[in-house]
C-alpha positions as CSV (number, residue, x, y, z in Angstrom):
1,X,-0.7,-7.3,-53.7
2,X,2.8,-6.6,-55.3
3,X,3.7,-10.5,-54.8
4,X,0.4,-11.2,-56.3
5,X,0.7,-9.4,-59.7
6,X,4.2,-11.1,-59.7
7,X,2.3,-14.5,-59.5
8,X,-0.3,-13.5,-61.7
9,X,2.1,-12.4,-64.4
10,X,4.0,-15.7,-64.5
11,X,0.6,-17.7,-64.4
12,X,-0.6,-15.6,-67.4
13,X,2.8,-16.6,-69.0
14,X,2.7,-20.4,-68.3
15,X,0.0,-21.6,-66.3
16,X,-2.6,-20.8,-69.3
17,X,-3.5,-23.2,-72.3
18,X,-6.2,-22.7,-75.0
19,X,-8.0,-20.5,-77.4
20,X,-9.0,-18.5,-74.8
21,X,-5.3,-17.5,-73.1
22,X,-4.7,-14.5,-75.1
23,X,-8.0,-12.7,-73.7
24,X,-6.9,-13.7,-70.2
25,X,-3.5,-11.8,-71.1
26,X,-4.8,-9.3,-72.8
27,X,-6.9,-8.8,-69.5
28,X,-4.6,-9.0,-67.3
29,X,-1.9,-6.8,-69.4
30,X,-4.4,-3.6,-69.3
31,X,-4.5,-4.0,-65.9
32,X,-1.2,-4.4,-65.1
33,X,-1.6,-8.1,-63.9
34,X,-3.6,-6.5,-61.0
35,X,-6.1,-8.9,-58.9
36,X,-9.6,-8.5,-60.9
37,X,-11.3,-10.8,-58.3
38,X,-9.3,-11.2,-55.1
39,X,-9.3,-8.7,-51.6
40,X,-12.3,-7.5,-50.1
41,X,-12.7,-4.9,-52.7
42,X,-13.4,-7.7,-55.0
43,X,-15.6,-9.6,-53.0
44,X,-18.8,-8.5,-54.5
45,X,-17.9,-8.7,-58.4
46,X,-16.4,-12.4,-57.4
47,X,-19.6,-13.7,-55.5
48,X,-21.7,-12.4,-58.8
49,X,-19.2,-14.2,-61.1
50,X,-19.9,-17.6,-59.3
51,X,-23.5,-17.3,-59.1
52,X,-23.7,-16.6,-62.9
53,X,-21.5,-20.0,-63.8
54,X,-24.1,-21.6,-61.3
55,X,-27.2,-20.1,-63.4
56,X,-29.0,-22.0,-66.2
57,X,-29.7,-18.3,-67.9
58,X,-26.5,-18.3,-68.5
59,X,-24.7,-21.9,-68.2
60,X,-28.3,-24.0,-68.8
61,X,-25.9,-27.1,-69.8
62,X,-24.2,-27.1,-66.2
63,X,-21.2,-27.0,-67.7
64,X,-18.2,-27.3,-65.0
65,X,-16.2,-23.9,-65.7
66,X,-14.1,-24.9,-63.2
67,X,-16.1,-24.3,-60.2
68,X,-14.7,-27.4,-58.4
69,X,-11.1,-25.8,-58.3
70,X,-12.5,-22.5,-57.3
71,X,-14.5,-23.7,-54.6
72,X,-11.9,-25.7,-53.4
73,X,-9.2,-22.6,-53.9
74,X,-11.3,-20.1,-51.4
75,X,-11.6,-23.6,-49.1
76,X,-7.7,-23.7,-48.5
77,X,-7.4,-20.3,-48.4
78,X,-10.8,-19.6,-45.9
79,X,-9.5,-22.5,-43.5
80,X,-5.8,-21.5,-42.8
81,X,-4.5,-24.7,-45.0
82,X,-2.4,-22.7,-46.9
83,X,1.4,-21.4,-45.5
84,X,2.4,-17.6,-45.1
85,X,5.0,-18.3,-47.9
86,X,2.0,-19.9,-50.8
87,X,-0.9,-17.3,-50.2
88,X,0.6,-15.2,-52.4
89,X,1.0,-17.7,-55.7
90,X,-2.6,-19.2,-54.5
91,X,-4.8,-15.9,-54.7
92,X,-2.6,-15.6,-57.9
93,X,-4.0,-19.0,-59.1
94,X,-7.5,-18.4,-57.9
95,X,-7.8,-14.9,-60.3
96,X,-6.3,-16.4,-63.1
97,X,-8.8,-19.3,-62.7
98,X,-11.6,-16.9,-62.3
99,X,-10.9,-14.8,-64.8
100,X,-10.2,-17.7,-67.2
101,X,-14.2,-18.9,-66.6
102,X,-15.6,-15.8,-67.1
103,X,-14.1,-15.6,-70.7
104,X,-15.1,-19.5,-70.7
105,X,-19.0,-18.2,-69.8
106,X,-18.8,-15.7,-72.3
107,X,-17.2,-18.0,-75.1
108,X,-20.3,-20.0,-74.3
109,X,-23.1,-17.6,-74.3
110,X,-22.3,-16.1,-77.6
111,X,-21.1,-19.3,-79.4
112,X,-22.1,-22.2,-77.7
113,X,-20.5,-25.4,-77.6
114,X,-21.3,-26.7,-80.8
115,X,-18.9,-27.6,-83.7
116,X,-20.6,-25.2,-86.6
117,X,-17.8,-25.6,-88.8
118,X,-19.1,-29.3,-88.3
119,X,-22.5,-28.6,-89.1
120,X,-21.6,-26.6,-92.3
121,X,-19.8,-29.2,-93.4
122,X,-22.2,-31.8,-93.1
123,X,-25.4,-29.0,-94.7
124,X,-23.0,-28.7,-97.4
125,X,-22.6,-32.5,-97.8
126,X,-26.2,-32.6,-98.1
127,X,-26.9,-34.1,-101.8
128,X,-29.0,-31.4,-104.4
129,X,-31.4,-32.5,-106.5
130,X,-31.6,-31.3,-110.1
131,X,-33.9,-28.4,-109.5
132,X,-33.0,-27.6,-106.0
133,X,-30.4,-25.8,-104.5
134,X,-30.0,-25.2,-101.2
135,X,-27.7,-22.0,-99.7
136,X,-27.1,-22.5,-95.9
137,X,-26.7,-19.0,-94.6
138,X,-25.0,-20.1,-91.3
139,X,-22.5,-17.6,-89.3
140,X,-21.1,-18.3,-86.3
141,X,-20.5,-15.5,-84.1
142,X,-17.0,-13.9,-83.0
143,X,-15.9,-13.4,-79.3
144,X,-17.5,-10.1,-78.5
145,X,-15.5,-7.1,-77.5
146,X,-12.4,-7.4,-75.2
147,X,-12.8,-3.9,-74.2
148,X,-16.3,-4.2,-73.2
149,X,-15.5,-7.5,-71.3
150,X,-13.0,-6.0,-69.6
151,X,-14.7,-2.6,-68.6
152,X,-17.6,-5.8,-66.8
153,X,-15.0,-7.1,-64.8
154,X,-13.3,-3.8,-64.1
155,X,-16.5,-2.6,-62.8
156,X,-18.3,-5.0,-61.5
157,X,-21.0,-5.2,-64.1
158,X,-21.2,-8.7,-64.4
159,X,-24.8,-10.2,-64.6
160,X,-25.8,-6.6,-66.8
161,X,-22.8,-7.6,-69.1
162,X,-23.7,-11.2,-69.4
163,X,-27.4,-10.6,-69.8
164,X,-26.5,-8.2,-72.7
165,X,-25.0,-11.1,-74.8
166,X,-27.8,-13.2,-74.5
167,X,-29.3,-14.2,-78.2
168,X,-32.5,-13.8,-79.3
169,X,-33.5,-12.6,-75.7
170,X,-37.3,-13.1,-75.5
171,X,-37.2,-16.7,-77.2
172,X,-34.0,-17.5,-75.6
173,X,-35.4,-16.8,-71.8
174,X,-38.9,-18.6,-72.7
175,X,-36.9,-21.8,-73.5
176,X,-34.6,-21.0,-70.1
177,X,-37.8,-21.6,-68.3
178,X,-39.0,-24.5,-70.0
179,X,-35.7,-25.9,-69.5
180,X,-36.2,-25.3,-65.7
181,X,-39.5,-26.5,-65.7
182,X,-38.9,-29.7,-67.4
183,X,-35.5,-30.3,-64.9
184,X,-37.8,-30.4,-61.8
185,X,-40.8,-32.6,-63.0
186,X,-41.3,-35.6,-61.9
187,X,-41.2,-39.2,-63.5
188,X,-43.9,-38.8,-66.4
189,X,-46.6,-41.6,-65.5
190,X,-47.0,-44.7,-68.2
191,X,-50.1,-44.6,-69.8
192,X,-51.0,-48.4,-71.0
193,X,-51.5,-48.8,-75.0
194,X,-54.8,-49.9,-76.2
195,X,-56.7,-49.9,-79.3
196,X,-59.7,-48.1,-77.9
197,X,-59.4,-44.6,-78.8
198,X,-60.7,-42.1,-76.0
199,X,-62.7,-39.1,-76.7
200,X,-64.7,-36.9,-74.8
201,X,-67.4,-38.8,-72.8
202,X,-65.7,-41.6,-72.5
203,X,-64.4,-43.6,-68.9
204,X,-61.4,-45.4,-68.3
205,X,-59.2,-46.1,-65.6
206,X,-56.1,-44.6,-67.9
207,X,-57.8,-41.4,-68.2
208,X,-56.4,-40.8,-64.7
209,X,-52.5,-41.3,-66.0
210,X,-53.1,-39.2,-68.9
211,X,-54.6,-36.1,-66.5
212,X,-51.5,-36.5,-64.1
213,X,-49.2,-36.6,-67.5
214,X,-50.5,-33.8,-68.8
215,X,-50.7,-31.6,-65.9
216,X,-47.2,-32.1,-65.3
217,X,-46.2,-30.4,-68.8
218,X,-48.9,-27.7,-67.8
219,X,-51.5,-28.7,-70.5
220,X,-54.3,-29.9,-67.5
221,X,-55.2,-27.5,-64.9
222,X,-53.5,-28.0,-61.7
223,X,-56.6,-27.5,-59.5
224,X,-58.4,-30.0,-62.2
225,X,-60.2,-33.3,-60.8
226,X,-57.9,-36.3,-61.6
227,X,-61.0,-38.7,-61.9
228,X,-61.8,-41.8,-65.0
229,X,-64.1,-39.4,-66.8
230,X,-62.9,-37.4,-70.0
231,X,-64.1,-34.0,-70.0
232,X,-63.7,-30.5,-71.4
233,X,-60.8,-29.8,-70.0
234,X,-59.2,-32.7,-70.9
235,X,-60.4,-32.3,-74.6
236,X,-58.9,-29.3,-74.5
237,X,-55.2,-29.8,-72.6
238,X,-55.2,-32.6,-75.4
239,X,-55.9,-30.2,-78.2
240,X,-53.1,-27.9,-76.9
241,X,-50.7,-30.9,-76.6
242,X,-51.4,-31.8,-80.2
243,X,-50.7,-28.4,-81.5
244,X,-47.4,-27.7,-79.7
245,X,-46.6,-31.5,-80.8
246,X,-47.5,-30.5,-84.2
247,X,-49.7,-34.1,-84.3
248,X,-53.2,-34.0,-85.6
249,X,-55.7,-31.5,-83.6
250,X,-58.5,-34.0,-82.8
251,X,-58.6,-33.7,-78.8
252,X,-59.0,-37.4,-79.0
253,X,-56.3,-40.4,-77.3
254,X,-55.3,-42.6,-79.8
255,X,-51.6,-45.2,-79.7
256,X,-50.0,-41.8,-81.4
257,X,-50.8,-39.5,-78.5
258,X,-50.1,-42.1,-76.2
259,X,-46.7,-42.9,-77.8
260,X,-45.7,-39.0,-77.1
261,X,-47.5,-38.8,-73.8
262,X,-45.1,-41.8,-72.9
263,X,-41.8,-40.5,-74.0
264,X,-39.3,-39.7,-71.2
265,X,-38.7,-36.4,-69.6
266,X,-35.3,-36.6,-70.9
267,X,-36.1,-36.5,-74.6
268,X,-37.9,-33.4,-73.7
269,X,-35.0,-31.6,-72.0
270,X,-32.6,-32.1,-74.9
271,X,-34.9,-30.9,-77.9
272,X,-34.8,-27.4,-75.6
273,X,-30.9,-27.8,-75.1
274,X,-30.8,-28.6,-78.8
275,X,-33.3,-25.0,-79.8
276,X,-31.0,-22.9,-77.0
277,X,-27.8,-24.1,-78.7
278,X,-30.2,-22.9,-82.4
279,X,-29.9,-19.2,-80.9
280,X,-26.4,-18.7,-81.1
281,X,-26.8,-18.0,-84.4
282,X,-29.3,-15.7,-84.1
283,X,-28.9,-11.8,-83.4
284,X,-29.9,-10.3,-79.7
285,X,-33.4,-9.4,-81.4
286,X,-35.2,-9.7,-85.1
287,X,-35.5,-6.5,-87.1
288,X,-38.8,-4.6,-86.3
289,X,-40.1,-6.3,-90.0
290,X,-39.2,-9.9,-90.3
291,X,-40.5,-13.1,-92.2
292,X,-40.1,-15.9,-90.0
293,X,-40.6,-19.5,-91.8
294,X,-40.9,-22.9,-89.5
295,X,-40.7,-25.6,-91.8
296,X,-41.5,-28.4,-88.9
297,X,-45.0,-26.8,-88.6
298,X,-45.2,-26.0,-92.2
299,X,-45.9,-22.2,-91.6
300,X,-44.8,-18.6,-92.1
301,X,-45.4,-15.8,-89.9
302,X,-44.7,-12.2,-90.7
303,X,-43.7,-9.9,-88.0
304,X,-43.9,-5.9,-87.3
305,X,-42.7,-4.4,-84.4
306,X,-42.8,-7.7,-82.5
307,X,-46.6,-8.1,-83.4
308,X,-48.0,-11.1,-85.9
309,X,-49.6,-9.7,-88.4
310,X,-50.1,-12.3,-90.7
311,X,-49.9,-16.4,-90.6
312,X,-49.7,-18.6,-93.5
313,X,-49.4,-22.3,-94.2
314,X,-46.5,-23.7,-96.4
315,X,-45.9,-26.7,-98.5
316,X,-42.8,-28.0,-97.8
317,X,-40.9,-30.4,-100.8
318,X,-40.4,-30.4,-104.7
319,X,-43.5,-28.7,-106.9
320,X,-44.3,-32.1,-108.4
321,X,-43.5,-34.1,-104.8
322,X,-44.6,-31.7,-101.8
């Protein structure tokens, strides 16, 4: 293990690149370039590490964190590939690299991937009219604590320590499972355009499509009859599909519903990427007492201890132009 902290301490020293190589040292240097990962002492904290750069709660944009090198690190080393006279300098490389991806996992939980100076840039680009003024209240979040990261690795408190940084936790972990919901269903069915408008009562051969579409995003019963007749149910998975779609509530199929009900999964998948990547901004929970104001559904909710207590509608624009 002597050899190994050697090779650990000149990997720290050249091996590493980036914004994130002073953690790793810092790590490493309150250990005194110990092995936070390797030996069979380790085994348990490392298996948890690679499980959470495998799961969407906490990487939900699959992003690689080196995974291919690790895997292919504990390969060479589990099949006897690698000499007497290298083990040494490759368990070196292995820790480093694991250690490097979980300060890459926590870089990304907290902050995210997205360039905000970028964004404030271009919200603060934005042109003001005469009577408007608009104050973008935007802050990007620091790296969290380095002792508290490394008192997680020390210990072995990995998925409690990860789970602990996770933003706006209730809203962020509904979205996780839309995410993963969306990722699994299948090809949404085409439902043919026509001028006809369906309502309830009506029969059609397309009605079929639309009850297959809509029970894939959860809006039609699953044990529901997939038949040409448009029923109650249907009015009402179509009502629901409306609202969360912010279109007009009529329960009815007209070419706008149909142009929604048609778009691909995809488009879906990265407006829930594009909200997750929204909650990096946003504290682990609201205050008990908060205001919240969605301007894409023109309404304001007010909040006390995590209850709704009162729902308002908005008018979004100027006072003469809303």
């Amino acid at each position: 293990m002597a050899n190994i902290s050697a090779h650990i301490q000149q990997g720290v020293k050249h091996r590493l690149t980036g914004e994130n190589r002073a953690i790793v040292q810092n790590i490493y240097t309150s250990v005194g370039y110990k092995a936070l990962w390797i030996g069979t002492q380790n085994e348990k904290k490392a298996s948890e590490l690679i499980q959470a750069l495998n799961n969407p709660l906490f990487n939900y944009k699959n992003k690689s964190f080196d995974q291919a090198s690790i895997s292919r690190l504990y390969y060479l080393l589990d099949s006897g590939e690698i000499s007497s006279a290298k083990r040494a300098s490759v368990y070196a490389r292995l820790d480093l690299i694991l250690t490097n991806s979980m300060v890459r996992l926590v870089r990304f939980i907290v902050q995210g991937d997205v360039d905000w100076a970028l964004v404030q840039k271009k919200m603060f680009a934005l042109r003001e009219s005469d009577d408007i003024k608009a104050v973008w209240e935007m802050q990007p979040k620091a790296f969290p604590s380095q002792k508290l990261l490394l008192s997680a690795i020390v210990n072995g408190d990995i998925y409690t320590y990860l789970s602990s940084l996770l933003p706006l936790e209730t809203r962020y972990k509904k979205l996780i499972t839309l995410l993963k919901n969306y990722r699994v269903m299948n090809k949404f069915p085409q439902i043919p355009y026509s001028n006809t408008v369906l309502k309830q009562g009506d029969s059609a051969s397309r009605i079929k499509e639309i009850k297959k579409r809509l029970q894939i995003s959860g809006d039609y019963p699953k044990n529901a009859e997939i038949n040409s007749k448009f029923g109650a149910r249907l009015t009402r998975a179509v009502k629901t599909y409306q609202k969360r779609y912010l279109l007009k509530v009529t329960g009815k199929i007209d070419k706008t519903v149909t142009y929604y009900l048609n778009q691909p999964v995809k488009n879906n998948i990265q407006a829930i990427l594009t909200n997750l990547d929204k909650t990096k901004l946003y504290p682990k929970a609201f205050e008990e007492e908060h205001v919240e104001v969605n301007i894409p559904d023109f309404n304001l909710r007010y909040y006390v201890d995590g209850r709704m207590v009162e729902k308002m509608g908005l008018v979004v624009g100027r006072i003469d132009r809303p």
